[in-house]
N, C-alpha and C positions, 0 to 999 in steps of 0.2 A: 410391876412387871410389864414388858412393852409386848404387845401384840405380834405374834411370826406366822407367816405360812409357811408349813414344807409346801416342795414341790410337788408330791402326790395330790395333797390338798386343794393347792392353786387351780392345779389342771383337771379336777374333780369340778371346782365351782364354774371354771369356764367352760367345764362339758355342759354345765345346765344351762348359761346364759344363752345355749342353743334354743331352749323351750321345751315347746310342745308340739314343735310343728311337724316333727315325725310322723305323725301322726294323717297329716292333709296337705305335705307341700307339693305331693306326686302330682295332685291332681291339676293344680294350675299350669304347673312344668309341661305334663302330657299335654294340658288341651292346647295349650300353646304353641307345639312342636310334634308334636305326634309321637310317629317313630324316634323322632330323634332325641328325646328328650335323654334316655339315659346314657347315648354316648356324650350330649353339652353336659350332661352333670357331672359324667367321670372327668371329662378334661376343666371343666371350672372349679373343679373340687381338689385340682390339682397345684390350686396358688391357694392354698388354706397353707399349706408349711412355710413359702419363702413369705407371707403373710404376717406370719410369726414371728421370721428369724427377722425378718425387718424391723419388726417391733422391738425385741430381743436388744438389737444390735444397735436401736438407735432409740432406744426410750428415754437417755441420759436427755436427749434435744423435746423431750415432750413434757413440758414443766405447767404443772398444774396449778396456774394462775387465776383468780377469782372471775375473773370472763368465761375460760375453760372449765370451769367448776362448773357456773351458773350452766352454760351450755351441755354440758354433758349430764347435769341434774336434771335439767328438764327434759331431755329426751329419754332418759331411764325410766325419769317419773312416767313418761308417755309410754315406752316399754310396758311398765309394769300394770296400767291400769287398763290397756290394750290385751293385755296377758289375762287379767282376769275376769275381761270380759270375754272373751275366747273362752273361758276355762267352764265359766257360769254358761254360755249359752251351748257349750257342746257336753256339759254334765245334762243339763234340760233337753236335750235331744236324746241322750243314750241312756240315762240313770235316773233322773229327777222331773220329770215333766210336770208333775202338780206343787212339787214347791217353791216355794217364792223366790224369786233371785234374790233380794237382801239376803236371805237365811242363809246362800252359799255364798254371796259376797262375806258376811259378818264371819261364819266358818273361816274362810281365807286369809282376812283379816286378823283375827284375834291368833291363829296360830303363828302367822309373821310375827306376829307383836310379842306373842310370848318368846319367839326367836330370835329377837333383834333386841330386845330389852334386857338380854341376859346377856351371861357373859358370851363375845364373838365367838368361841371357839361352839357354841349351839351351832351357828346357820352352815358354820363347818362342816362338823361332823359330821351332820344328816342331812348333807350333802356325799360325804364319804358312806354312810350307811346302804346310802341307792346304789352302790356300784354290781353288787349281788342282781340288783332288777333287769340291768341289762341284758345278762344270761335266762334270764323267766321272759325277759321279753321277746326274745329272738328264739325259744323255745317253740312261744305261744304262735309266733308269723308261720314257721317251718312246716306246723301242721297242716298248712296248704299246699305244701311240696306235691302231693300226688295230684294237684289237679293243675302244673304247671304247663302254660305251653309256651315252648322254647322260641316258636315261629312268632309268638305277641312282639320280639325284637327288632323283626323285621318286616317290608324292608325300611332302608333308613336312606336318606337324603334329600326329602321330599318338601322338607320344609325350607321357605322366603328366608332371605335375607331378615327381611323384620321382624317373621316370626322366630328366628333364629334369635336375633336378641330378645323381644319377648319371653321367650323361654330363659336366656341367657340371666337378667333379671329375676324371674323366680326360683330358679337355682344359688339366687343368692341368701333365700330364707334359711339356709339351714348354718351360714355364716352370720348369722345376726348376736350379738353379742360380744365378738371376737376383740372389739375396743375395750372392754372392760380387762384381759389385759395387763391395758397400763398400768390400771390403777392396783390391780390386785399384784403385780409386778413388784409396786413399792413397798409391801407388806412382806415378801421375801429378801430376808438379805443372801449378799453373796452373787456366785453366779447360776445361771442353769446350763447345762451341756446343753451344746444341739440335737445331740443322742436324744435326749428327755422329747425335746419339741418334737422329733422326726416320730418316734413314740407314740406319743401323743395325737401329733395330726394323723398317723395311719391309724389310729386304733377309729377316730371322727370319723377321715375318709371310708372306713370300711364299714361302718354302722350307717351313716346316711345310704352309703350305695348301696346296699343291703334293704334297706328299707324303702329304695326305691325298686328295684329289680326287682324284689320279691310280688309287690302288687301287680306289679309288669307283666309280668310270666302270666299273674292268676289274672288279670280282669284286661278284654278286648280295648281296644283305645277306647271305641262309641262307649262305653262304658263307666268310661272317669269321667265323661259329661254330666253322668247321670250321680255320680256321688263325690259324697265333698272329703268324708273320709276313709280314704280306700283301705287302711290296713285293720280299722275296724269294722267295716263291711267285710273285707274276707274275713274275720275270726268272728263273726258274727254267722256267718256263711260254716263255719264249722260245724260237725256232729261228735259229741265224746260223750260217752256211757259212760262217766262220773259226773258229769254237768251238763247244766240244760243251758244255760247261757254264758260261753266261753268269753264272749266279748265284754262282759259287765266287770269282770275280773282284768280286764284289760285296762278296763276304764277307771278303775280304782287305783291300780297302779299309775296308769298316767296320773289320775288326779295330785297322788303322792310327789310326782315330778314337779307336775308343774306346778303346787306350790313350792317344792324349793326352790325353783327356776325363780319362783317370785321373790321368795327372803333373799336369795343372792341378790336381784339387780335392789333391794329394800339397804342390804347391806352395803351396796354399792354408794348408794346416795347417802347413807348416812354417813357413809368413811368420808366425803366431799363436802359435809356437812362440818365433821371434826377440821378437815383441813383447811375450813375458811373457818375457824376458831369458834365454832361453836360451844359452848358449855351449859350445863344442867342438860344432858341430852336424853334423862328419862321421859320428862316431861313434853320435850321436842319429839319425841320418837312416839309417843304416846297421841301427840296432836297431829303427826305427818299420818298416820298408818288412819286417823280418823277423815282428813283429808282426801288421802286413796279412798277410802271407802264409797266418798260421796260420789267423786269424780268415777269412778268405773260403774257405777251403776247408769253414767250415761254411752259406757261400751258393749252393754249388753245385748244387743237388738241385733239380728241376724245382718241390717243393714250396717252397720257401725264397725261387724267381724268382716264381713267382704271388704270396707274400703278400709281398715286398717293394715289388711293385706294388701291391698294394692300400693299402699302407701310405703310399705316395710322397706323394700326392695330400693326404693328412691332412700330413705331416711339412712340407710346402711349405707350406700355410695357416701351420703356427706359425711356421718360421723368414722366411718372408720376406716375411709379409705383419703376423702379430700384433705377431709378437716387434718386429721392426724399430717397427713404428709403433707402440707402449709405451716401446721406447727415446728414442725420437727424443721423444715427446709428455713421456715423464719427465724429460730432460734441458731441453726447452725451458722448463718449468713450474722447472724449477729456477735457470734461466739458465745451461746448462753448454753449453759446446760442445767441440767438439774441436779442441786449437791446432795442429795437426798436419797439416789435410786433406789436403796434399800431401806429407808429409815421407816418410824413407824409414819402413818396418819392420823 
């Protein structure tokens, strides 16, 4: 029986390959641009739809040839071991300070593996399972509603030219994953409306802006200087007479996230894996996730998470914006498509 994604599904896993970054991309955005950070975010966050439809509309000319394989494998791989050295050093900040980072590296690891090792429709589902969390999570931010101030918006125009793109580049962390895509693209047959995509990107547009605003309101600019994760500082900053620490309940659920952010981009590479013909891929899948293991525990250092961010922002112009549209423009120039766009991988 050959492997399908509905479309619910599809647009479930590409909501994760956003991350975790909901979580701290305010704060680079703000100190970048000040005021103006969350009018650049709503107008950049405005080419996440024609984004889509481009891809949509012209995925037939992006044919995944063993160069394109190898290149978008290794920048996933880099994704994902980046992802969980992020994951391990901000659980050891807010939850874990005395245990070892292997012990939540191997945690991380063995749950991927039990999820990639079974049958695909695992890293699926519990990807569909999280959809409920989004509603607990925007729950959890709200309760700092009474200590909003409206005036943190403004004013606004005060930021450079250069700062202005500085900012413009960190606003593109919360588009990081949006190439995957293609590939998850070829796993559905048929067509998708543009209804579904417009859908879709507003439901993204409105949770990122959301999760920026909302810190906004609550914490002075000078402020985001001083912290790296602003929406767990404010629910940390909470008081509720059922719980004595609102934020650690926060942190469990992100952690939930963000490893399935990690089985998607896991499942990513190994569908690229099958499509350069790989086989016996228990055993492959068994040696790759030992692989990540070794390899992120050189991302865990508080130094390693600052320049992987810096880095992010540069690696997403090339894969999913150049790279992509050199493919697509090469292959049409040449009359190539791809006879596949639905079949399995």
């Amino acid at each position: 029986m050959k492997f399908r994604l509905a479309p619910i599904q599809l647009f479930v896993m590409l909501f994760l390959t956003t991350g975790s970054v909901f979580i701290s991309f305010q704060s680079d955005l703000v100190n970048a641009t000040g005021h103006d950070a969350w009018w650049l975010f709503l107008l950049a966050g405005l080419f996440h739809l024609p984004h889509l439809i481009i891809f949509e509309k012209c995925r037939d000319r992006f044919i995944w040839t063993r160069p394109v394989c190898l290149l978008y494998g290794l920048y996933w791989i880099y994704v994902i071991v980046s992802l969980i050295g992020y994951t391990v050093y901000t659980m050891e900040v807010w939850a874990f300070p005395k245990t070892p980072e292997m012990i939540v590296v191997l945690a991380i690891i063995l749950i991927s593996l039990y999820a990639n090792i079974n049958r695909a429709e695992t890293v699926v589902n519990i990807g569909v399972i999280l959809i409920p969390i989004m509603a607990i999570l925007i729950l959890f931010v709200m309760m700092g509603a009474k200590n909003f101030v409206w005036t943190n918006l403004f004013p606004v125009g005060g930021a450079s030219a250069g700062e202005l793109y500085k900012g413009w580049l960190f606003s593109q962390l919360p588009f990081i994953g949006i190439e995957v895509y293609l590939l998850l693209r070829k796993l559905m047959p048929g067509q998708i409306r543009t209804k579904m995509i417009v859908i879709y990107s507003a439901i993204w547009y409105s949770f990122y802006s959301f999760m920026l605003i909302v810190p906004f309101l609550y914490f002075s600019i000078k402020e985001f200087s001083l912290i790296g994760d602003p929406i767990i500082y404010l629910l940390k900053s909470q008081q509720v007479t059922f719980l004595e620490r609102l934020d650690l309940i926060f942190i469990y659920i992100w952690l939930i996230w963000s490893i399935a952010t990690i089985m998607v981009y896991v499942f990513a590479v190994l569908r690229l894996m099958i499509m350069c013909g790989a086989r016996q891929m228990k055993r492959k899948i068994i040696w790759f996730h030992v692989g990540i293991a070794v390899l992120a525990m050189f991302f865990t250092s508080k130094e390693m998470v600052h320049s992987t961010a810096i880095f992010y922002p540069y690696s997403h112009l090339l894969f999913a914006i150049l790279l992509p549209a050199f493919i697509m423009v090469f292959n049409k120039l040449r009359g190539k498509r791809d006879g596949g766009g639905g079949a399995p991988v």
